[in-house]
MDAnalysis code that builds the backbone (N, CA, C; Angstrom):
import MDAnalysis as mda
import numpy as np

u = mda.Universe.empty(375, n_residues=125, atom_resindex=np.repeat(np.arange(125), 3), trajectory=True)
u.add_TopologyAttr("name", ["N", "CA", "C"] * 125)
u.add_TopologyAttr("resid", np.arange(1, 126))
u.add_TopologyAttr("resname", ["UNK", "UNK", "UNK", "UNK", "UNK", "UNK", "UNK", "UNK", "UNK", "UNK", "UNK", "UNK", "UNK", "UNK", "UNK", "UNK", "UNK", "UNK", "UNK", "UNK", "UNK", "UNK", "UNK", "UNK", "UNK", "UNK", "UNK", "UNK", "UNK", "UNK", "UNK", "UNK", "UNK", "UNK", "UNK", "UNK", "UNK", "UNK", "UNK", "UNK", "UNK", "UNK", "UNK", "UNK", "UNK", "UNK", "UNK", "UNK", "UNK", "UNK", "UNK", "UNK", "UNK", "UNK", "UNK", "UNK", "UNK", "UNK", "UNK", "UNK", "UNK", "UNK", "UNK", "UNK", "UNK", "UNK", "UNK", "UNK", "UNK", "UNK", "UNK", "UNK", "UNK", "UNK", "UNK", "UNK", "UNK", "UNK", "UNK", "UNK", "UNK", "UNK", "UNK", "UNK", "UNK", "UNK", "UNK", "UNK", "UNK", "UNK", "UNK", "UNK", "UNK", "UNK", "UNK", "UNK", "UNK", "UNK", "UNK", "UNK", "UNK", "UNK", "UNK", "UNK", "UNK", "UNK", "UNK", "UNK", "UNK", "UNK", "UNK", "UNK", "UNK", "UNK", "UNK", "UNK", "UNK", "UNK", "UNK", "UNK", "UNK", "UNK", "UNK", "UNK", "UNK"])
u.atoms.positions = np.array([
    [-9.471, -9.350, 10.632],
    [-9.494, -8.463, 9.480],
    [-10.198, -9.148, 8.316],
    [-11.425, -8.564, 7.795],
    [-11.982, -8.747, 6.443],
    [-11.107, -7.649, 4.993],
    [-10.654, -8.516, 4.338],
    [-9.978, -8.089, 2.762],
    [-11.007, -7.501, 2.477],
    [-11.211, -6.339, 1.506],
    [-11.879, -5.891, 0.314],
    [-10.921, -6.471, -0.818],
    [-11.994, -6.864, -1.876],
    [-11.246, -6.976, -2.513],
    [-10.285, -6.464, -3.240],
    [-10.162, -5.313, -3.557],
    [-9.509, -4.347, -3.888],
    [-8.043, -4.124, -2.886],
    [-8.155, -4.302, -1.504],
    [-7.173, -4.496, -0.449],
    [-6.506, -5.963, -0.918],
    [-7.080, -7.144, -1.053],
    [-6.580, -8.320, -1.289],
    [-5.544, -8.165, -2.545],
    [-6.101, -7.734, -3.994],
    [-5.333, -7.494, -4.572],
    [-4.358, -6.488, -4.769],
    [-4.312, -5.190, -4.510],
    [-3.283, -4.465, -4.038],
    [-2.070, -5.432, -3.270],
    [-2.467, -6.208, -2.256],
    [-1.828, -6.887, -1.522],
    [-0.851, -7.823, -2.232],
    [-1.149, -8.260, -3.245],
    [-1.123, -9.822, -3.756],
    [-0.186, -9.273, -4.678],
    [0.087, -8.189, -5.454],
    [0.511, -6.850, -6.362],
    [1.195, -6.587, -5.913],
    [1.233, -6.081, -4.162],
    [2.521, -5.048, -3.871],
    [2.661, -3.840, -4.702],
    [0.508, -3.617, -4.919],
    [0.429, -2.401, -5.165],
    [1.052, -1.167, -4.438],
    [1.149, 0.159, -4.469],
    [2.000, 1.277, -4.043],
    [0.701, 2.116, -3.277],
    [-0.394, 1.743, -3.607],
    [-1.404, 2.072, -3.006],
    [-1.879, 1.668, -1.896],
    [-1.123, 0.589, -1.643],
    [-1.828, -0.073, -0.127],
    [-0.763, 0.694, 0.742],
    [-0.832, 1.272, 1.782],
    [-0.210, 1.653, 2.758],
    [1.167, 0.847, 3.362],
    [2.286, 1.092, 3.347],
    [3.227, 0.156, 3.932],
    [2.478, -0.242, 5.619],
    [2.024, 0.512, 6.412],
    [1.692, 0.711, 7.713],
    [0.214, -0.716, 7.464],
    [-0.297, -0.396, 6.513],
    [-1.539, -1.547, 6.308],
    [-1.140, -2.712, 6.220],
    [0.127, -2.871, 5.209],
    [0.597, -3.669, 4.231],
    [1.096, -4.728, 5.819],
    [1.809, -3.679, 6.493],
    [2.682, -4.700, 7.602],
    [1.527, -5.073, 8.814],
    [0.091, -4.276, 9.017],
    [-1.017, -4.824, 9.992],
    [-1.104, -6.353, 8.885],
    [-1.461, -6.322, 7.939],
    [-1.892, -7.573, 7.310],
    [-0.958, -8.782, 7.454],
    [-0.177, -8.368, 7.509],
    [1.263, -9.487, 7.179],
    [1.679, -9.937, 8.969],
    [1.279, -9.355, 9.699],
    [1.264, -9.478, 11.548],
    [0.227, -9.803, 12.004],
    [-1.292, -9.469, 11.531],
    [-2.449, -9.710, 12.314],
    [-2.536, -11.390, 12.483],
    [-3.182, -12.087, 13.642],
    [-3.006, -13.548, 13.799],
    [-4.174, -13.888, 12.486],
    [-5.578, -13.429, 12.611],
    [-6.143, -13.276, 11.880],
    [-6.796, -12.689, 10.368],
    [-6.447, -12.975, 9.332],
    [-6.384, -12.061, 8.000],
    [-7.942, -13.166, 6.976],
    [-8.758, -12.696, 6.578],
    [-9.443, -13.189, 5.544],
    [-9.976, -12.418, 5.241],
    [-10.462, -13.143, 3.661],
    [-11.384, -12.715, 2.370],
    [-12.344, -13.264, 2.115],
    [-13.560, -12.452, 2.209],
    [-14.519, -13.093, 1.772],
    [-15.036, -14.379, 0.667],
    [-15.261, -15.089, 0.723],
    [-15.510, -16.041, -1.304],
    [-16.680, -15.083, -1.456],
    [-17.730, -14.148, -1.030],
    [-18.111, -13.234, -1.724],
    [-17.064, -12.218, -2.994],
    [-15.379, -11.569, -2.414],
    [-14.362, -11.255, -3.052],
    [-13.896, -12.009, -3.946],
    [-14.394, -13.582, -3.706],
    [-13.123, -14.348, -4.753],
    [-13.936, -14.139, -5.763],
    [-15.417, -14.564, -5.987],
    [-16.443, -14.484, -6.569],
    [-16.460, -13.125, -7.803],
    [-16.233, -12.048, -6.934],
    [-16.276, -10.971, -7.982],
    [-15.108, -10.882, -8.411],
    [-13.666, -11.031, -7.960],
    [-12.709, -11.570, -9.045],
    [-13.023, -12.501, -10.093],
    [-13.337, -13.532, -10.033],
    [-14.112, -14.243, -11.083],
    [-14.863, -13.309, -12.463],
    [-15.722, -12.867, -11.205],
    [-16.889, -12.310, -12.498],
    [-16.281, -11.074, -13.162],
    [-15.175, -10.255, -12.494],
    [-14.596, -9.045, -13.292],
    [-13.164, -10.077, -14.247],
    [-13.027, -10.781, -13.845],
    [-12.039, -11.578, -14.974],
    [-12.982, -12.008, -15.885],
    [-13.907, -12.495, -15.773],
    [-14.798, -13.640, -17.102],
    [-15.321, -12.218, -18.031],
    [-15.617, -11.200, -17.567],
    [-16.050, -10.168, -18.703],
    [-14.816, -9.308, -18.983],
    [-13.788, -9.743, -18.653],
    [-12.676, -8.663, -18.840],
    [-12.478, -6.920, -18.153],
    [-13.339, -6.883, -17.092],
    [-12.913, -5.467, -16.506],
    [-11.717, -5.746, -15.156],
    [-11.040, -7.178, -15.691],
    [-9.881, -7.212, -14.082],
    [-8.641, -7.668, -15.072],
    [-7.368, -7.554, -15.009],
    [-6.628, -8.198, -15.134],
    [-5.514, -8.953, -14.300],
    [-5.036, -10.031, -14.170],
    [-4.464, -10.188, -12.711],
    [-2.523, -10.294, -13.466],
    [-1.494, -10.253, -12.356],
    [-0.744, -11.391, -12.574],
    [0.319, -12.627, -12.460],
    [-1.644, -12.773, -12.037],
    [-0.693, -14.625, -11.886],
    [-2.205, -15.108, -12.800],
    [-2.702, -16.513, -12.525],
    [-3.630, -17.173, -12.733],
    [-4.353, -17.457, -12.020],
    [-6.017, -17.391, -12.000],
    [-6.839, -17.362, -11.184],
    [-6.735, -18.528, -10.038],
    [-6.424, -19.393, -10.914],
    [-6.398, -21.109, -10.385],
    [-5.116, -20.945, -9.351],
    [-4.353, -19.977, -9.296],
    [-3.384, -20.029, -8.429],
    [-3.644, -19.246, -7.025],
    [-4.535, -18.618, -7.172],
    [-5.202, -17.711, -6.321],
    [-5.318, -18.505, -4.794],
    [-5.744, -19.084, -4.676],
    [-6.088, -20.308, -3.437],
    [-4.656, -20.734, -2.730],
    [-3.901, -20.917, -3.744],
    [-2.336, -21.314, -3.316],
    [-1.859, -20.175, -2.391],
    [-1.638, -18.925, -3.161],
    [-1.255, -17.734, -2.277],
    [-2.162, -17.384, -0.998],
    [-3.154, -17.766, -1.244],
    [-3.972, -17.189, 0.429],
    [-3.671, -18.410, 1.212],
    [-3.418, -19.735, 1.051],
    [-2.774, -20.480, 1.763],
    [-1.984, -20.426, 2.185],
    [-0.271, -20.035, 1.213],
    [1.007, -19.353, 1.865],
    [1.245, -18.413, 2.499],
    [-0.289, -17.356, 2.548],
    [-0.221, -16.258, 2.858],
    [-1.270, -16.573, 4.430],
    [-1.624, -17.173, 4.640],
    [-2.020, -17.732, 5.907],
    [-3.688, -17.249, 5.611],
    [-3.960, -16.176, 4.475],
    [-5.066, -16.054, 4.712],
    [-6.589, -16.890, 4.649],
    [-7.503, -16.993, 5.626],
    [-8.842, -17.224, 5.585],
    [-9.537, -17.001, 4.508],
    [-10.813, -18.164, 3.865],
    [-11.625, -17.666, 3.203],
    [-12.670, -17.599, 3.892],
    [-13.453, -16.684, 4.382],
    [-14.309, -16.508, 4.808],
    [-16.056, -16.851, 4.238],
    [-16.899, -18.359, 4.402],
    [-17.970, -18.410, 3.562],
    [-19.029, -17.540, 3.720],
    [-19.863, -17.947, 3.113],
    [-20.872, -16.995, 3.323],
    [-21.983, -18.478, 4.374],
    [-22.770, -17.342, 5.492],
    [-23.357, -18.014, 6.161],
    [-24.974, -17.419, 6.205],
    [-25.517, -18.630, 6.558],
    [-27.302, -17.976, 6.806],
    [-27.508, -16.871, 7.306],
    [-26.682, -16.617, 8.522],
    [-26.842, -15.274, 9.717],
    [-26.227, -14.430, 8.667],
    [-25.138, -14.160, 7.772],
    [-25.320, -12.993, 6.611],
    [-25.976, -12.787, 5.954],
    [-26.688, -13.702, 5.492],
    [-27.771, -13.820, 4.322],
    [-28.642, -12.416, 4.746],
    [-28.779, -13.156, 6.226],
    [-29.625, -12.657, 7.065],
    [-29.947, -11.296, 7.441],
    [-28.481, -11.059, 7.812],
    [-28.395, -9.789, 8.297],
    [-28.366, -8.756, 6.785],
    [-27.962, -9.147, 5.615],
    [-27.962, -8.767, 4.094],
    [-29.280, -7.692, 4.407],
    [-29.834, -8.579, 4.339],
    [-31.457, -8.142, 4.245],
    [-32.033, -7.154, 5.098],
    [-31.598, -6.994, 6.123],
    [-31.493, -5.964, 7.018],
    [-30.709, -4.691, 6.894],
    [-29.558, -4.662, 5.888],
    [-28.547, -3.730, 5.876],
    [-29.936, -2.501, 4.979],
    [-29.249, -1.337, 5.091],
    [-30.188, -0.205, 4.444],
    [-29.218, -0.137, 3.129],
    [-30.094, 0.016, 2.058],
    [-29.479, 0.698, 0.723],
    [-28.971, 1.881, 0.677],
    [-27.726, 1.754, 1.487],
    [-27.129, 3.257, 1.324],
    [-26.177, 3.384, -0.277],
    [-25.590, 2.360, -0.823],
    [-25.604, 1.785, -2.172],
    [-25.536, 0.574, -2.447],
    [-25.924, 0.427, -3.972],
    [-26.048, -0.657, -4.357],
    [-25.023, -2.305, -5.106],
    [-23.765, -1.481, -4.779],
    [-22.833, -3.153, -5.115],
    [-23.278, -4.261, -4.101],
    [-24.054, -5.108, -4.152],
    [-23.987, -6.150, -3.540],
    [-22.887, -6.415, -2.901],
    [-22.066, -6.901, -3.931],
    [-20.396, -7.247, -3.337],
    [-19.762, -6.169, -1.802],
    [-19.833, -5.279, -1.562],
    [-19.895, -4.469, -0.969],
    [-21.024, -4.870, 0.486],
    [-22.134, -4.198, 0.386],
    [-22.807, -4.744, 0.983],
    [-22.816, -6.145, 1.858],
    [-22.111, -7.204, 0.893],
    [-22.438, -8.786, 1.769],
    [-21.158, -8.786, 2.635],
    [-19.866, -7.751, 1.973],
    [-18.882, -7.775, 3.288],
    [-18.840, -7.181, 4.260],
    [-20.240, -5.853, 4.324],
    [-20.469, -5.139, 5.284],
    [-21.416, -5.648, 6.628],
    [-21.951, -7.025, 5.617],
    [-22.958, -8.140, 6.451],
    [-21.798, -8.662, 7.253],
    [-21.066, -9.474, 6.382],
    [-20.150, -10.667, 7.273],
    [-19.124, -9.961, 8.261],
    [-18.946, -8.678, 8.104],
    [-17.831, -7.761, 9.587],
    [-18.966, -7.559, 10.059],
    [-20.248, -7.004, 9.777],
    [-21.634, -7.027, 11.351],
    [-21.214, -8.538, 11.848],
    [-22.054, -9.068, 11.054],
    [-21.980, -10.988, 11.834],
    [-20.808, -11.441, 12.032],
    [-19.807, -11.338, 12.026],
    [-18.863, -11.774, 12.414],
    [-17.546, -11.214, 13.219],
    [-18.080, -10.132, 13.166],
    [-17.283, -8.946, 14.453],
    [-16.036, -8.426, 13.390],
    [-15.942, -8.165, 12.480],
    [-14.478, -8.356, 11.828],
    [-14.243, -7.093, 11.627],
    [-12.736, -6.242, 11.074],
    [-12.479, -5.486, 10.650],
    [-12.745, -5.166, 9.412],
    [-12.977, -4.149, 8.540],
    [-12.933, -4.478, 7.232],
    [-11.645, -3.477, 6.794],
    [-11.155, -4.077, 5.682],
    [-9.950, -3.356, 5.274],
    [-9.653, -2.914, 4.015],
    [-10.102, -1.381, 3.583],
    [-10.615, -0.760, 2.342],
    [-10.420, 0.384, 2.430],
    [-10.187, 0.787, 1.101],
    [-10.241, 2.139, 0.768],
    [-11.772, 2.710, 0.679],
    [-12.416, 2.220, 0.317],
    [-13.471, 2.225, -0.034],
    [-15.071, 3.104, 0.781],
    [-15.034, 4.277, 0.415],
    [-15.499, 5.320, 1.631],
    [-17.574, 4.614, 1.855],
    [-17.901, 4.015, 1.045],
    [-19.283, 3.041, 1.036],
    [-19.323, 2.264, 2.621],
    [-17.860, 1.773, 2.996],
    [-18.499, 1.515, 4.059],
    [-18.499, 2.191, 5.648],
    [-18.400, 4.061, 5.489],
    [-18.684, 4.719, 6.275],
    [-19.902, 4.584, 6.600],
    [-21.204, 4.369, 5.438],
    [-22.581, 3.785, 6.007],
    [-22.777, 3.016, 6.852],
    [-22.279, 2.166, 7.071],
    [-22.284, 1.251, 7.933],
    [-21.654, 1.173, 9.160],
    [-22.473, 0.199, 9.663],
    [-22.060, 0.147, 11.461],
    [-21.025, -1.208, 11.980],
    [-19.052, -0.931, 11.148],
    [-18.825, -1.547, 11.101],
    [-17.696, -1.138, 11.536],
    [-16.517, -1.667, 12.234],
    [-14.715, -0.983, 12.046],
    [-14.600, -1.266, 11.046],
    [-13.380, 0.000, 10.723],
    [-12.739, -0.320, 9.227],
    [-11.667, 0.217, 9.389],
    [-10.397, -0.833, 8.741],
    [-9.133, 0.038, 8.611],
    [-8.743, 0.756, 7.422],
    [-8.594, 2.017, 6.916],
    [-8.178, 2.432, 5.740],
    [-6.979, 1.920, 5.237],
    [-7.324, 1.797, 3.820],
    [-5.325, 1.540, 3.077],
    [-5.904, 3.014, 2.419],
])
């Protein structure tokens, strides 16, 4: 399973929006990660103020550790395949996790209807 970010934090929240049925695939799957493409745009929506979290960013790493989850890097063969994806839209952020579930066989796990374009599984929350 690949996090959106939006799935990661819902998660991290015990938002009401993530699906209990999602909530408990995530918390059972052997495998769970997030892109550092995701950590990245947490970053950049905290440094201009369109995110608020709460805990502290710097603590962020701790919980995906306790939480068993993967960070998933970014690799050449995404870069790669990036470049190949069609502009069906334009968030990057989006896009490079639709690269790394091609290249890396993964689920992706989102609300997020952008990646019906793509030629990828996805689990809805």
């Amino acid at each position: 399973m690949l996090l959106d970010t939006h799935t990661l934090l819902w998660f991290l929240s015990d938002d009401s929006r993530l699906r209990a049925s999602v909530k408990s695939d995530i918390e059972n799957v052997d495998d769970v990660t997030v892109s550092i493409v995701s950590l990245w745009e947490i970053a950049i929506k905290l440094s201009i103020q369109k995110l608020e979290l709460d805990f502290l960013f710097s603590e962020l790493s701790d919980f995906l550790t306790q939480l068993e989850i993967g960070i998933l890097p970014l690799s050449f063969a995404d870069l790669e395949h990036y470049l190949s994806l069609p502009l069906h839209h334009r968030d990057p952020f989006d896009r490079m996790l639709a690269s790394q579930a091609i290249t890396n066989l993964l689920i992706v796990v989102s609300a997020d209807a952008a990646f019906d374009a793509y030629p990828i599984q996805q689990l809805w929350v």
